[in-house]
C-alpha positions in Angstrom: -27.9 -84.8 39.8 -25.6 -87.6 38.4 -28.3 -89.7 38.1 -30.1 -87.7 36.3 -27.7 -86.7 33.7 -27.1 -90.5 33.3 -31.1 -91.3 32.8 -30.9 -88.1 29.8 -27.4 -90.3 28.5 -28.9 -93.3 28.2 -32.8 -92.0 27.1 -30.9 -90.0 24.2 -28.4 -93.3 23.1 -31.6 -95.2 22.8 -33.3 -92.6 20.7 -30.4 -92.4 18.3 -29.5 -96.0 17.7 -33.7 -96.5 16.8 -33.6 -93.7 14.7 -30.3 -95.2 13.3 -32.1 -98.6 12.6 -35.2 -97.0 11.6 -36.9 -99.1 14.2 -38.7 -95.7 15.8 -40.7 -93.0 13.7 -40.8 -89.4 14.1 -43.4 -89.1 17.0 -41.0 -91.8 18.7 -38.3 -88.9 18.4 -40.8 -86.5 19.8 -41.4 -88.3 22.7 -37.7 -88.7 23.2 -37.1 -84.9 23.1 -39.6 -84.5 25.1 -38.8 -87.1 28.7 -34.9 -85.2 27.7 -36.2 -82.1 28.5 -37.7 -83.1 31.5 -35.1 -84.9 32.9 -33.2 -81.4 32.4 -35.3 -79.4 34.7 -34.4 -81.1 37.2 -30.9 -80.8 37.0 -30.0 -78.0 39.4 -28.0 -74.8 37.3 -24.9 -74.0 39.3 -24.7 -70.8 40.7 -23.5 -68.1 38.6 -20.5 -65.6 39.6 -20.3 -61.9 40.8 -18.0 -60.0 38.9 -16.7 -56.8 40.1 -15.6 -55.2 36.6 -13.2 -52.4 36.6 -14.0 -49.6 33.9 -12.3 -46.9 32.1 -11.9 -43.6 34.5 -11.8 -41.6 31.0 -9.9 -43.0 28.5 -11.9 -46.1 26.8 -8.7 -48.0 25.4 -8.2 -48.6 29.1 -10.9 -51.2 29.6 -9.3 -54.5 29.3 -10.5 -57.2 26.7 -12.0 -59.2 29.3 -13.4 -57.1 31.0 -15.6 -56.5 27.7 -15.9 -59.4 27.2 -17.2 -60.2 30.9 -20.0 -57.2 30.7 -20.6 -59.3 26.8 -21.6 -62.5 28.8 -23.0 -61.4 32.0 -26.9 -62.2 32.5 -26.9 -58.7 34.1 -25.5 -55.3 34.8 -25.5 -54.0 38.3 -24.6 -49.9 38.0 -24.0 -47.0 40.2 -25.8 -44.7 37.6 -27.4 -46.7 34.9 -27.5 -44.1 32.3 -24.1 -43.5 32.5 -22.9 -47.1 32.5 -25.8 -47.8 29.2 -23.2 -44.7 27.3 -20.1 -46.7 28.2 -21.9 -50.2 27.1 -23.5 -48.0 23.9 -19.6 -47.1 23.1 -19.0 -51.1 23.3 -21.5 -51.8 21.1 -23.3 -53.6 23.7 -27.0 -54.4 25.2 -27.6 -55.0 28.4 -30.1 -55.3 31.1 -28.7 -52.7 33.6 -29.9 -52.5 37.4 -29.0 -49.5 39.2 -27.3 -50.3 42.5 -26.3 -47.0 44.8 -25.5 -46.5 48.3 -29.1 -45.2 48.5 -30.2 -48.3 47.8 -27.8 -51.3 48.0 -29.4 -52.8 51.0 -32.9 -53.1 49.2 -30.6 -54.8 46.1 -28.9 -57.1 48.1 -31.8 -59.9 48.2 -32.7 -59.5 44.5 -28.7 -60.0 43.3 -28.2 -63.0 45.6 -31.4 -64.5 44.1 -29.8 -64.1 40.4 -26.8 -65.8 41.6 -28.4 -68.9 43.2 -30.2 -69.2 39.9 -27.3 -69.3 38.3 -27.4 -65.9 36.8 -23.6 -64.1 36.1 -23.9 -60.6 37.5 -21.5 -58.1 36.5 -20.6 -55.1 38.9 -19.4 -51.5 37.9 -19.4 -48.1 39.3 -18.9 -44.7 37.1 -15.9 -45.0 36.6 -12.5 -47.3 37.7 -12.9 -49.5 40.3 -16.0 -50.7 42.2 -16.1 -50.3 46.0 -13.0 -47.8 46.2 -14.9 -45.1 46.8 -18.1 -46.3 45.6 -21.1 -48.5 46.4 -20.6 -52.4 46.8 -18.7 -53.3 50.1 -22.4 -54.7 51.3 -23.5 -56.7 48.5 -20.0 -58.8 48.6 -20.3 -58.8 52.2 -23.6 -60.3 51.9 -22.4 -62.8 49.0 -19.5 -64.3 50.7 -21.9 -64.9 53.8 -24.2 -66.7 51.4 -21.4 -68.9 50.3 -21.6 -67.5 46.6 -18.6 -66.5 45.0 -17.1 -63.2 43.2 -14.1 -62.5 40.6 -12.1 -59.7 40.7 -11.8 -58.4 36.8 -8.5 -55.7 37.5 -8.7 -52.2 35.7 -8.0 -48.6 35.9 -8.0 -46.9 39.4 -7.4 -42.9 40.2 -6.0 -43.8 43.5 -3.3 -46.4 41.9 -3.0 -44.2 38.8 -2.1 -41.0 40.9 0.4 -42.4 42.9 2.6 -44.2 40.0 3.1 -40.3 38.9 3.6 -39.0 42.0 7.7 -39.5 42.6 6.9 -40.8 46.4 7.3 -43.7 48.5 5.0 -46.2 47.0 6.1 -49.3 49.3 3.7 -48.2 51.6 0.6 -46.0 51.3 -2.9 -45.6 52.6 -6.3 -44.5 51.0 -8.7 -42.0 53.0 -11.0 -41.6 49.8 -12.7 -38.4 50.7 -12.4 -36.0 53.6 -15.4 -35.2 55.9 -16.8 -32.2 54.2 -17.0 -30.0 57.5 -14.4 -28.1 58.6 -14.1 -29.9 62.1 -14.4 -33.4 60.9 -12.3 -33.0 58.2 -9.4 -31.1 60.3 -10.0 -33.9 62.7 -9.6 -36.5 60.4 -6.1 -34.9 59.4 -4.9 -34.8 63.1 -5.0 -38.3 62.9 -3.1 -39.1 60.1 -0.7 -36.9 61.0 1.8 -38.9 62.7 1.5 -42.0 59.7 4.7 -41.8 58.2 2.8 -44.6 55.0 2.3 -42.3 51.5 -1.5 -40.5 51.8 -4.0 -40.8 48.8 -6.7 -38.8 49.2 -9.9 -37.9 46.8 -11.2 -34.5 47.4 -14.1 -32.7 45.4 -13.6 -29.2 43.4 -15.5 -27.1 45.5 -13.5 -28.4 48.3 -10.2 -28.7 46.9 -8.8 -25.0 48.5 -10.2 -25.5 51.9 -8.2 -29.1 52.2 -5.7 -28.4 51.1 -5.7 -25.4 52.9 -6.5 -27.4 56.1 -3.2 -30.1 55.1 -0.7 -27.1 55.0 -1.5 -26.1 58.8 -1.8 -30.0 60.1 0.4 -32.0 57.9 2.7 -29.5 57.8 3.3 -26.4 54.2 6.4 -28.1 53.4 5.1 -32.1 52.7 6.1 -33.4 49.2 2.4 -34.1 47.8 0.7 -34.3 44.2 -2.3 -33.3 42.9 -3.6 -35.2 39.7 -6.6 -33.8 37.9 -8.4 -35.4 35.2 -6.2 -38.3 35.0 -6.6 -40.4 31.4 -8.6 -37.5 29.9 -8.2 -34.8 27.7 -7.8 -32.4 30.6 -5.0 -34.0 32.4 -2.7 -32.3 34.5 -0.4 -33.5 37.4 1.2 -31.0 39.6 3.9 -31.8 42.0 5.2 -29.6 44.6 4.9 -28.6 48.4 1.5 -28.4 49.7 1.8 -24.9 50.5 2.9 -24.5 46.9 0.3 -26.7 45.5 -2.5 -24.1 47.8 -1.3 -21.4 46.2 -1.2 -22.9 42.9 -4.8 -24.3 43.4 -5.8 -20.3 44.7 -4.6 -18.8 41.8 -5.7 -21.0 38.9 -9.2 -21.7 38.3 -8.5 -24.9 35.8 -6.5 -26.6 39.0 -10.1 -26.8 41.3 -11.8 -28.2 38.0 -12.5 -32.0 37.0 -11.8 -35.4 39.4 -9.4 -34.6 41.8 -6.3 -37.1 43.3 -3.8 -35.9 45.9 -1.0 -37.8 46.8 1.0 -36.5 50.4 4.1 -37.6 52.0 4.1 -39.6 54.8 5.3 -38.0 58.1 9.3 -38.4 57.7 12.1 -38.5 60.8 12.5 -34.8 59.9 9.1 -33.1 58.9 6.5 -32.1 60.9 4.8 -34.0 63.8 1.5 -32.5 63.1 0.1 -29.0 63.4 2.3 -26.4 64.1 -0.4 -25.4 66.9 -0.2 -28.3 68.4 3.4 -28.7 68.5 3.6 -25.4 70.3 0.6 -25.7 72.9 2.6 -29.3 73.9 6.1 -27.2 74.2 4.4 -24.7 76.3 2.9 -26.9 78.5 5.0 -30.0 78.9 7.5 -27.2 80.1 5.2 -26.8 83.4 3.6 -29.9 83.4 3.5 -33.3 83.7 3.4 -34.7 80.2 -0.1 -36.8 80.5 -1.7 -33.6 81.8 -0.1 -31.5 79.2 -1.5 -33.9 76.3 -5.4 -33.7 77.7 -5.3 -29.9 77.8 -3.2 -29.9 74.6 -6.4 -31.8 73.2 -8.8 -29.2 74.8 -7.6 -26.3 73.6 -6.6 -27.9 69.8 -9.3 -30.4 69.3 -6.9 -32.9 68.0 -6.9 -36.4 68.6 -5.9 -37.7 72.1 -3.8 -40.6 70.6 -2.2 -38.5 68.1 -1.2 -35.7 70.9 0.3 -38.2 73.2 2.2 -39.8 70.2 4.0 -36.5 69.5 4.4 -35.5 72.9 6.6 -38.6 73.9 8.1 -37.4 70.8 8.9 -34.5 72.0 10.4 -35.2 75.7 12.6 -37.6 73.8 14.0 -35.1 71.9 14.2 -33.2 74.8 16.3 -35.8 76.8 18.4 -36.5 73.7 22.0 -34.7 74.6 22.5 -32.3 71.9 26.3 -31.9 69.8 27.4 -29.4 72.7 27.0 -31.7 75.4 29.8 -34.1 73.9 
């Protein structure tokens, strides 16, 4: 490659010091052009960069000047849902070419992007809205491109998750995303059991037509009286935070229509030294049976008979017993 830029350097100097002399005429020049192009094609293009382009979640004075001005250079636009992402590059006064990529068919696109990369190609990544991969297609095309010893760049922006929880008035030193909740009742019930016991802040997303049954579902495993917030419609005209219980955010959710409508965030305590240990069900089969039995055996039929997770029943059961051996204020 050095060599080859060296051989265009030196074909070029030539070129101009005849013309400067006027010892070469035009078709000289020509030719010169011509053995400089040549010697460029075969001066490899480095590869070009994945960028994974944070966008507005509803609000567009949230997308940041770069990242404009990243989707304004890119060689091509990979998108979740085309037509929505050509609106938001129509609002920017933009043009683009615009591949859908999905989690229908990611796999398929994999080959194609990595082929635009080694040519050298810049490909910028978004998703509907905020963030791409939280919650959204992408985790196996930058799999596959850090395997292939390509590289990607981060361009920050606006994220529901993030943006919910710097409302929500709880611990934000530590905190865990679950994006959405199994939609079946036993999965998703499941899945709560097991996060139970994690004393880090929850973020959860959760659909409209599902909002009432989770949250439903949280109040009887994580406990009715967990500090939580539920953010709707956040950076759009709609917006409306509510902060409360979670049995008071249920009944809130129950009794106005407007709550279980738009994007939905809820942010949930983490299991303090004080609340709850899990369902209250649980908690009470355990009681009742660690009182006549060994407390391994009283965890696997706790798990029969509740469904919840083995790991989470024995955590709270050696709760429990300690609390159980602890001497109480009487005994001193």
């Amino acid at each position: 490659m050095a060599s080859a830029r060296v051989a265009i350097r030196t074909r070029w100097r030539a070129c101009a010091e005849g013309v400067a002399r006027s010892r070469i005429g035009i078709w000289d020049v020509f030719e010169c052009l011509d053995t400089v192009e040549r010697l460029q094609i075969i001066v490899p293009k480095p590869p070009g960069m994945l960028y994974v382009v944070a966008t507005p979640i509803g609000n567009l004075e949230d997308l940041s000047p770069r990242a404009k001005r990243i989707l304004e250079e890119a060689d091509v636009v990979l998108a979740e849902d085309t037509r929505h992402s050509g609106r938001l590059l129509a609002e920017l006064g933009l043009s683009k070419s615009l591949i859908s990529l999905h989690e229908h068919n990611e796999a398929r696109r994999v080959p194609q992007v990595l082929e635009r990369l080694r040519r050298g190609d810049d490909v910028a990544l978004v998703c509907d809205a905020g963030t791409p991969l939280i919650s959204d297609p992408g985790y196996r095309l930058l799999s596959k491109v850090r395997e292939a010893g390509l590289s990607a760049a981060p361009i920050p922006g606006p994220c529901a998750a993030v943006a919910a929880l710097s409302v929500a008035g709880l611990a934000s030193d530590r905190f865990v995303f679950e994006g959405f909740l199994p939609e079946r009742p036993a999965p998703r019930q499941a899945r709560l059991h097991g996060l139970s016991g994690d004393p880090r802040t929850l973020i959860l997303y959760e659909a409209p037509h599902r909002i009432q049954a989770a949250l439903g579902d949280m109040v009887q495993i994580l406990g009715p009286q967990r500090q939580a917030t539920l953010a709707r419609e956040l950076t759009k005209r709609f917006e409306t935070v509510y902060h409360g219980t979670l049995e008071a955010l249920a009944a809130r959710v129950a009794e106005d229509v407007d709550a279980r409508r738009g994007e939905i965030v809820i942010v949930v305590e983490g299991r303090t030294g004080s609340g709850p240990a899990g369902s209250d069900e649980l908690e009470r089969v355990l009681k009742v049976l660690m009182a006549e039995l060994p407390l391994k055996q009283a965890v696997s039929l706790a798990v029969k008979l509740t469904g919840a997770p083995r790991n989470h029943a024995y955590r709270l059961a050696v709760d429990l017993s300690r609390d159980e051996d602890s001497p109480s204020e009487e005994d001193h």
